[in-house]
C-alpha positions as CSV (number, residue, x, y, z in Angstrom):
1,X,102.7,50.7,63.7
2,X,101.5,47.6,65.0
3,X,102.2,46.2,68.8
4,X,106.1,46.5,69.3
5,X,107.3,43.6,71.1
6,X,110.7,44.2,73.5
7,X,112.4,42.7,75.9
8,X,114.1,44.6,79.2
9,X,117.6,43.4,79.9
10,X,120.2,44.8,82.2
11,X,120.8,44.9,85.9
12,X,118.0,43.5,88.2
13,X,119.6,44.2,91.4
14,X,120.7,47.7,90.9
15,X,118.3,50.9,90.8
16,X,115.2,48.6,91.3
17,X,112.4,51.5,91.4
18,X,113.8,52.8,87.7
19,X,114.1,49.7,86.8
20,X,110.4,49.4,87.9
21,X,109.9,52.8,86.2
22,X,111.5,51.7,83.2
23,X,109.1,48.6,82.8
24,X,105.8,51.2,83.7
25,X,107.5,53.2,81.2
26,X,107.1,50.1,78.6
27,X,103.9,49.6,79.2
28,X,102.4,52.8,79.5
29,X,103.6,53.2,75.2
30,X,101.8,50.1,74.1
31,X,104.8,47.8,74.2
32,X,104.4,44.2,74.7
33,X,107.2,43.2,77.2
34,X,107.8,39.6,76.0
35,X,110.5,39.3,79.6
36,X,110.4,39.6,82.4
37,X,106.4,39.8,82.3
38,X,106.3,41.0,85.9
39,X,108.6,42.6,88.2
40,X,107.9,40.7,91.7
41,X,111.0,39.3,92.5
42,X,111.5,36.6,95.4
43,X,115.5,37.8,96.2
44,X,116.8,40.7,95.0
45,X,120.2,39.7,96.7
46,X,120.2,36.3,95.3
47,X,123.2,35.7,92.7
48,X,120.4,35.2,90.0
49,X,117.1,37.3,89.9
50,X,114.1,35.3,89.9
51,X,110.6,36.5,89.4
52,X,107.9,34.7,92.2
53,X,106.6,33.0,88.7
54,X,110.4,31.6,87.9
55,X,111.5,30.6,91.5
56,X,111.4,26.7,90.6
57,X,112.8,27.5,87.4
58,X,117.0,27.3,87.1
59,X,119.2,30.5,86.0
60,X,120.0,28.7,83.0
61,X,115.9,27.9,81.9
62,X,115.1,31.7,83.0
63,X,117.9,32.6,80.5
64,X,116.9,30.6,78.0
65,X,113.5,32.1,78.2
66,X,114.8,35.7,78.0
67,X,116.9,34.2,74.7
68,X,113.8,33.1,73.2
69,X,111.7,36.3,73.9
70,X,114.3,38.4,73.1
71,X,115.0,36.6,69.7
72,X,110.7,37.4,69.0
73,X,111.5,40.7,70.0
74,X,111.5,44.3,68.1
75,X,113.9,45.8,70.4
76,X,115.7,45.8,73.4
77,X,115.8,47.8,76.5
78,X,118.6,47.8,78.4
79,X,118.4,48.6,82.1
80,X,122.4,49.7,83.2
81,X,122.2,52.3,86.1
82,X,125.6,54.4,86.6
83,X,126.6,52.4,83.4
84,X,126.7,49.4,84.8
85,X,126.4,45.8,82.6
86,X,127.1,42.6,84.5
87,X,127.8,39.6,82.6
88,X,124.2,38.5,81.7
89,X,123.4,41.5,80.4
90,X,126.6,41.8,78.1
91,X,125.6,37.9,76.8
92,X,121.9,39.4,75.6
93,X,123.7,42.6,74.2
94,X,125.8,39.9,72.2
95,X,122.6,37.9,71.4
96,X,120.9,41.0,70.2
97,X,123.3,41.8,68.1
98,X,123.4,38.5,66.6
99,X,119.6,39.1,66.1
100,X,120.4,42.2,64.5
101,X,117.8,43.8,67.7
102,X,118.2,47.4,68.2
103,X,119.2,47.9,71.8
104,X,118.2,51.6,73.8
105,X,119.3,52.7,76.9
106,X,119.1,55.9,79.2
107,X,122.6,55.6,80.5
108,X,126.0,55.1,78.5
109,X,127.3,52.1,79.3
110,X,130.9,52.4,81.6
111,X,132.3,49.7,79.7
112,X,133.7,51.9,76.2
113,X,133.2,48.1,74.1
114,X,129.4,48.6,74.6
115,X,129.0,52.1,73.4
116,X,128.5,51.4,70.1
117,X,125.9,49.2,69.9
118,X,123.5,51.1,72.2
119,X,121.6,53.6,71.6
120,X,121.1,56.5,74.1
121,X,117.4,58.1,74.1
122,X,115.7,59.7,76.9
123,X,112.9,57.7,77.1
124,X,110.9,55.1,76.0
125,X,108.9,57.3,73.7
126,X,112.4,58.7,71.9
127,X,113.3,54.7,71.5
128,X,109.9,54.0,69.3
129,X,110.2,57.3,67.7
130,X,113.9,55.6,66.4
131,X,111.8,52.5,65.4
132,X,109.0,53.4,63.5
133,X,110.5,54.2,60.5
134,X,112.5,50.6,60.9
135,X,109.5,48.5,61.5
């Protein structure tokens, strides 16, 4: 399999060092995280999260951006701690969807709508096991 390209999605504000370990987690398998490409955020308590690279940037060009990677990407990884999807991670499920992107997850999502469309693996390494015989 060549490089798999994803994209993280999901809470930035909640569960920050899994969401950090999540990201490692990416890398560490030889994926290509296409967004966010870093984790160094300026305000984690802001209403939007913003990278130090994205802080003159607007919440809609920073979403825009994640559209676009996530619309290159092979899959999605969705970050929802305790189940949790706010409302811009439920509008880049729905893009994903309209991509036709797998999306994987550790945690069922709370919200019984979502649980469908996610895939629940145990790790990063379960998630590419589920794509390699896709891509």
């Amino acid at each position: 399999m060549s490089v798999v390209r994803c994209v993280l999605s999901g809470s930035f504000r909640r569960d920050f060092d899994n969401l950090e370990r999540d990201y490692r987690e990416l890398v560490a398998t030889g994926c290509q995280v296409l967004s966010p490409h870093r984790l160094q955020l300026v305000d984690s308590t802001a209403r939007f999260v913003k990278d130090m690279a994205e802080a003159e940037l607007s919440d809609a060009e920073i979403e825009r951006h994640h559209l676009i990677a996530l619309s290159q990407a092979d899959f999605v990884w969705l970050h929802c701690p305790g189940g949790h999807i706010g409302p811009s991670a439920a509008l880049e499920i729905g893009y994903a969807l309209a991509q036709r992107k797998p999306i994987f997850a550790k945690t069922i999502a709370e919200e019984v709508v979502f649980r469908s469309y996610i895939t629940i693996v145990p790790s990063v390494f379960m998630a590419l096991e589920a794509l390699s015989g896709v891509l």
